[in-house]
N, C-alpha and C positions, 0 to 999 in steps of 0.2 A: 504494500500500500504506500501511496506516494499521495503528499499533499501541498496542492502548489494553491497562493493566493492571485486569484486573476479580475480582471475588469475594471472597475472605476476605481476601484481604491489604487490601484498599480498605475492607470494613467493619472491621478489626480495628486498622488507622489510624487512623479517624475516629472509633473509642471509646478511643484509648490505648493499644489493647491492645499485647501483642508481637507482628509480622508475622512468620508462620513461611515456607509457601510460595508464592509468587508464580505466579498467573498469569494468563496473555497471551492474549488477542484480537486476531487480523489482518481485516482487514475488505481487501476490494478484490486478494486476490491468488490464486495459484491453487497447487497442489503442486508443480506445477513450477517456478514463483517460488519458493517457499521452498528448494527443492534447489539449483535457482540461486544462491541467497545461502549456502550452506555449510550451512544448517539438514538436520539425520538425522530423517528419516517414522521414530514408534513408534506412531502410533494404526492400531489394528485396526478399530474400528467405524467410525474418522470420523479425517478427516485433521489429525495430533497429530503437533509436529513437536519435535525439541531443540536449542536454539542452541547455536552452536559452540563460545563461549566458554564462557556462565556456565552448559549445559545444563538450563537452564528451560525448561518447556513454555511452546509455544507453539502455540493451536489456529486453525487458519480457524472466520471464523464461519460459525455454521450454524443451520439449524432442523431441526426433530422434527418429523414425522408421525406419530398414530398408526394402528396396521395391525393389534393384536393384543391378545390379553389380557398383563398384570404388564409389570414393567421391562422388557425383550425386545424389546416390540413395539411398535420406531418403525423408520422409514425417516427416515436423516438425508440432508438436502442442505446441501451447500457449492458457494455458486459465489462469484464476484468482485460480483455485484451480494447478496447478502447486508449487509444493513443494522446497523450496532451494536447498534439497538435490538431488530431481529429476533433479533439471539443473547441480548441479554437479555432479550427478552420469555419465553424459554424456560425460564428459570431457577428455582428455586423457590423464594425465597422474595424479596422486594425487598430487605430490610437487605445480601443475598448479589448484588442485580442492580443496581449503583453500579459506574462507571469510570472512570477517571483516565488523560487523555493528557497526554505533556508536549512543549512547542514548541519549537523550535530556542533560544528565548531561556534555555529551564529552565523557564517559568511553567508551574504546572500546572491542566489546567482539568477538572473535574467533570463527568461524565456521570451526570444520575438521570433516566433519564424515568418511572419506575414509584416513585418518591416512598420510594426507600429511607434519605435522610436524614430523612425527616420520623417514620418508623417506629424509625430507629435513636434519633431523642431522645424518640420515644413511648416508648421499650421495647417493642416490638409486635412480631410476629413474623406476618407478612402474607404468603399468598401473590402471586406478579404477577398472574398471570390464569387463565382457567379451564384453560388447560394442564396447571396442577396434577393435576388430577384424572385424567390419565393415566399416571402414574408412582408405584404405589403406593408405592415406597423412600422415597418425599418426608415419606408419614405418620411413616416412623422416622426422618427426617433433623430434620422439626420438634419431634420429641419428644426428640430428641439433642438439641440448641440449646436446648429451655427448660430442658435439665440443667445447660448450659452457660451460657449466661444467665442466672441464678437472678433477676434482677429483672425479665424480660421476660415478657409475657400474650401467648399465643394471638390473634390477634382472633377474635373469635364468626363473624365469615364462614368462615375458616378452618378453626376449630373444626366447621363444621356442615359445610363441603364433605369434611371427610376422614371423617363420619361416612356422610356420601353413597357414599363410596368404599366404607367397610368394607362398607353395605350393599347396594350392588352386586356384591360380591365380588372387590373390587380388589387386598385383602388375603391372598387367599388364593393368590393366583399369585404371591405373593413364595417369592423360590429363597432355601434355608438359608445360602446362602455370605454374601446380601448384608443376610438378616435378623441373623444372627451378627456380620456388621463392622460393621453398624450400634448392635448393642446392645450388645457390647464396647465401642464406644467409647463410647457414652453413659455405661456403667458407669464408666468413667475419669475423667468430668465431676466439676465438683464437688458437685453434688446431684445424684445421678442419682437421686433417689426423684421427681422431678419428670419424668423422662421417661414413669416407669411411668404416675405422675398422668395426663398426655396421650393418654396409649395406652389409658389404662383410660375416660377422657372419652368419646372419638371409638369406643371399641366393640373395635380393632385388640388387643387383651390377649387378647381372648378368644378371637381366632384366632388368634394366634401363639402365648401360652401360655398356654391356659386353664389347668394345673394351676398357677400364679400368683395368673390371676384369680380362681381361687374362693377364695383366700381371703379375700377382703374377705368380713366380716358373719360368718366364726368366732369365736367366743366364747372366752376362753381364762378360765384362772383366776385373779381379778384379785390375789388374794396374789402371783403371782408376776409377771403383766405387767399393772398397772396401767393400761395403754391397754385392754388390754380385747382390741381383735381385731387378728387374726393378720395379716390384711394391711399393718394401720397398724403392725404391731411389727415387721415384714419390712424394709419401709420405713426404719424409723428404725435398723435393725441397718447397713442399705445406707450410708444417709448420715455415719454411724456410720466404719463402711471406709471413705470417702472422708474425714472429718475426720482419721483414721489415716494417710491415705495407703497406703493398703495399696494393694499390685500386683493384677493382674486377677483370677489363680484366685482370691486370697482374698474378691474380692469378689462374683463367683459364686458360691462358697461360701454367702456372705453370704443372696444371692438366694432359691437355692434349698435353704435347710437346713431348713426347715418346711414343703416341700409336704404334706407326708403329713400334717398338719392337716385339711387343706381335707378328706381322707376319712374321717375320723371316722365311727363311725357316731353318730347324734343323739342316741342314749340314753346316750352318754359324757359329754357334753358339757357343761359346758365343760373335761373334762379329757380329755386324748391320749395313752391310752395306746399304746404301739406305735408312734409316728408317727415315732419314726428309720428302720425297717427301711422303712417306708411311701414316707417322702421319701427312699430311697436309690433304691427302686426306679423312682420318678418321677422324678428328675432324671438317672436313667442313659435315661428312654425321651426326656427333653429333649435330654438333650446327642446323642443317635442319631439325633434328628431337624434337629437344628439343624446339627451336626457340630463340636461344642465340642471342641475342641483337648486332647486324652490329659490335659497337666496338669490343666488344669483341672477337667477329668470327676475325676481322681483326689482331688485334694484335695477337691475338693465330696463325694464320696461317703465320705469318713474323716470330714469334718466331720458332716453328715447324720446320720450313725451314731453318733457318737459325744460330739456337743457335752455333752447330758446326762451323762454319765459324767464327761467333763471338767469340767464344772461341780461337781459332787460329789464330785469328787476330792482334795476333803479330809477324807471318810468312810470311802477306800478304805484299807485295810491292803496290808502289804507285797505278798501273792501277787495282789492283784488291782490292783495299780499295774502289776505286772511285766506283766499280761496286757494291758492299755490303752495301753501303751508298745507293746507287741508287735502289737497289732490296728492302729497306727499308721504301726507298721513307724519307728517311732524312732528305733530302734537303727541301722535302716542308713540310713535318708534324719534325718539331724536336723535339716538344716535345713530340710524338709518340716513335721517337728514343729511350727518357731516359725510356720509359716503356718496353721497348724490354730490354733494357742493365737491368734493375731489373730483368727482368722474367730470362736472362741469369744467373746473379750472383749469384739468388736464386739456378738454377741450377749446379752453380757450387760448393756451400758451400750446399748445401744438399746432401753431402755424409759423410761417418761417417771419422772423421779426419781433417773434412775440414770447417766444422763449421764457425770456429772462420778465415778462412784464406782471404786475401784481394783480391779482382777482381779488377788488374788495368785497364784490357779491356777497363771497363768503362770510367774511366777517360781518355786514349788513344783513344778511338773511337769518343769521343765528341769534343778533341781536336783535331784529323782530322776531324772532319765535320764543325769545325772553320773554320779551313785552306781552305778548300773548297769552305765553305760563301763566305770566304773574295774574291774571283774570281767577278771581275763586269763583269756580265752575260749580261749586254744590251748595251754595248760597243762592247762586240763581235758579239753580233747578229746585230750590225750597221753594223760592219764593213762587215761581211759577207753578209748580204744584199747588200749592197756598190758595192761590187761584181758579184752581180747576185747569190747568193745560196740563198738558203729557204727550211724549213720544215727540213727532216732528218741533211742534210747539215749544216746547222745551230747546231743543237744537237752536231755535231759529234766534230766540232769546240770548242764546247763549254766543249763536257766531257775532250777536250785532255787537253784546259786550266785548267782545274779541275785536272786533271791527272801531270799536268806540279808541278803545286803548292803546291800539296800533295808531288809528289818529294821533292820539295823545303823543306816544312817541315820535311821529313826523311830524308835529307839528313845534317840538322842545328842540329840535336839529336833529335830525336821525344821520348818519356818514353818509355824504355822498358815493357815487360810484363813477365819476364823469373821467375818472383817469384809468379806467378798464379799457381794454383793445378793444378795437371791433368786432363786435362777434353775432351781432345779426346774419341770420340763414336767410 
């Protein structure tokens, strides 16, 4: 039995990087060897074991056969004559199929037989062999990593065998659960507008979400986004959240808050009217398909609808502040709120010029939904009870005292917003 340590931890080593989780390659033993040595079986498809102590995975090596169409369709073997290089030859990409054993002395010695050192000080991002081409997750696993990567290239082999894939239809038997983990996390990267880039390269955009890809080549109105088109502005709103650090729904948000561009009709164009309701209804048939996780659907579709309003929301008067807080749902989620105003501000500084420029919105719109708080809501619903009202009646009572004291604060100097970029749609 031989046990070599292989894949991210070994390339994220040999660039510096932080090592998160480690894992293990057995070569020469069998299940029942490891049950023997204390090691717990958790692998369902292929034998995945967890050592006793440190509970690290730990896999026999093995190889993939393909048998069927999308990820799904391999028959793995593991036996004891299974080779090191046979489980890395399986791998996808070489920077990911490098191993590291260590000898009884401590010395540790380097396994590359597929030249992933030589790739890792290219910056290259190289698949091992033409095995690639049977696992289409691999397209969004390479597209993740150059988000991850930001100074590493595709190589052009690579590049052209996943465009081989997309038109074969390799793309299209990807299952939502493992299209979704994979674009989440890219989304996480630190440029994930570089994911999109590769995805849109090799053709795979336009099968996972075309309501994305069309918008590359809309036209927008350059007063107000000086890049010009909508895909390049989407983009830079993304990387945008990622220099924020913003968390995941907001950077879905991000993603998807200008589909409803891309349907314009052409006689509008380059101006979009309507295109919140448009991109609400698109990114609710995205997220159904994909199975985007409740938060995230939720805040994407407040954002969608409403960033426009938000952005102008130093035009709004009292009664129509009270109702933008309200279509928000504000009042009862607020810290939902401050995730809408990031997904907003990202989209207001991802246009080119505007970068570095301030969003007081935000601070303005947190500061009327103070004002608002501050309203004691179960005083007036006494009183109005008191009265004989209830249900609507009660509401209505309640939004005017919301509506009164919003006044009150616009009219004591509430912050302007006249030094926010332009950002009318």
């Amino acid at each position: 039995m031989q046990i070599y340590m292989v894949g991210g931890a070994v390339r994220d080593r040999l660039l510096g990087r932080p090592e998160n989780d480690h894992d293990w390659v057995v070569v020469g033993a069998t299940p029942e060897d490891m049950v023997a040595r204390g090691f717990v079986p958790v692998g369902r498809d292929f034998p995945v074991f967890l050592h006793p102590q440190t509970h690290e995975e730990y896999a026999l090596a093995r190889t993939e056969r393909k048998n069927g169409r999308g990820y799904r369709g391999f028959v793995v073997q593991t036996s004891p004559d299974v080779t090191l290089e046979d489980d890395l030859a399986r791998r996808d990409l070489t920077i990911n199929s490098i191993a590291t054993s260590v000898d009884v002395t401590g010395a540790e010695t380097l396994i590359d037989p597929y030249g992933g050192v030589r790739d890792l000080q290219g910056r290259v991002l190289r698949h091992v062999t033409e095995a690639f081409r049977e696992d289409p997750v691999r397209i969004l696993r390479v597209a993740r990593f150059a988000a991850r990567f930001t100074d590493f290239s595709v190589a052009p082999e690579t590049m052209q065998l996943m465009r081989e894939m997309v038109a074969h239809g390799e793309a299209d038997h990807l299952v939502a659960e493992r299209v979704w983990q994979e674009l989440s996390r890219g989304l996480m990267e630190p440029q994930p507008s570089r994911m999109f880039d590769v995805l849109r390269a090799c053709g795979a955009l336009a099968v996972l979400l075309p309501e994305l890809n069309r918008l590359w080549g809309v036209p927008q109105r350059p007063e107000y986004h000086p890049e010009v088109d909508t895909g390049v502005h989407v983009m830079m709103v993304l990387d945008m959240a990622a220099r924020l650090q913003a968390p995941l729904a907001v950077r879905f948000a991000c993603l998807v808050h200008d589909l409803g561009k891309g349907t314009t009709p052409a006689d509008l164009l380059p101006r979009h009217i309507g295109h919140e309701q448009r991109s609400s209804r698109l990114l609710q048939a995205v997220a159904e398909r994909l199975r985007v996780p409740v938060d995230c659907r939720e805040l994407a579709d407040v954002v969608a609808r409403e960033h426009g309003n938000i952005h102008r929301s130093g035009e709004l008067g009292a009664a129509a502040l009270v109702r933008l807080l309200e279509r928000c749902d504000a009042i009862r989620k607020p810290a939902r709120l401050d995730a809408i105003l990031l997904a907003c501000e990202c989209d207001a500084r991802g246009r080119l010029g505007y970068e570095e420029a301030p969003y007081p919105q935000r601070a303005r719109i947190n500061a009327a939904l103070a004002a608002v708080q501050a309203v004691v809501t179960s005083s007036i619903a006494a009183q109005a009870a008191a009265q004989g009202l209830q249900g609507p009646k009660v509401g209505e009572r309640i939004h005017a005292a919301r509506v009164r004291a919003l006044q009150a604060w616009l009219d004591a100097g509430a912050p302007a917003t006249h030094h926010s970029p332009p950002t009318t749609h």
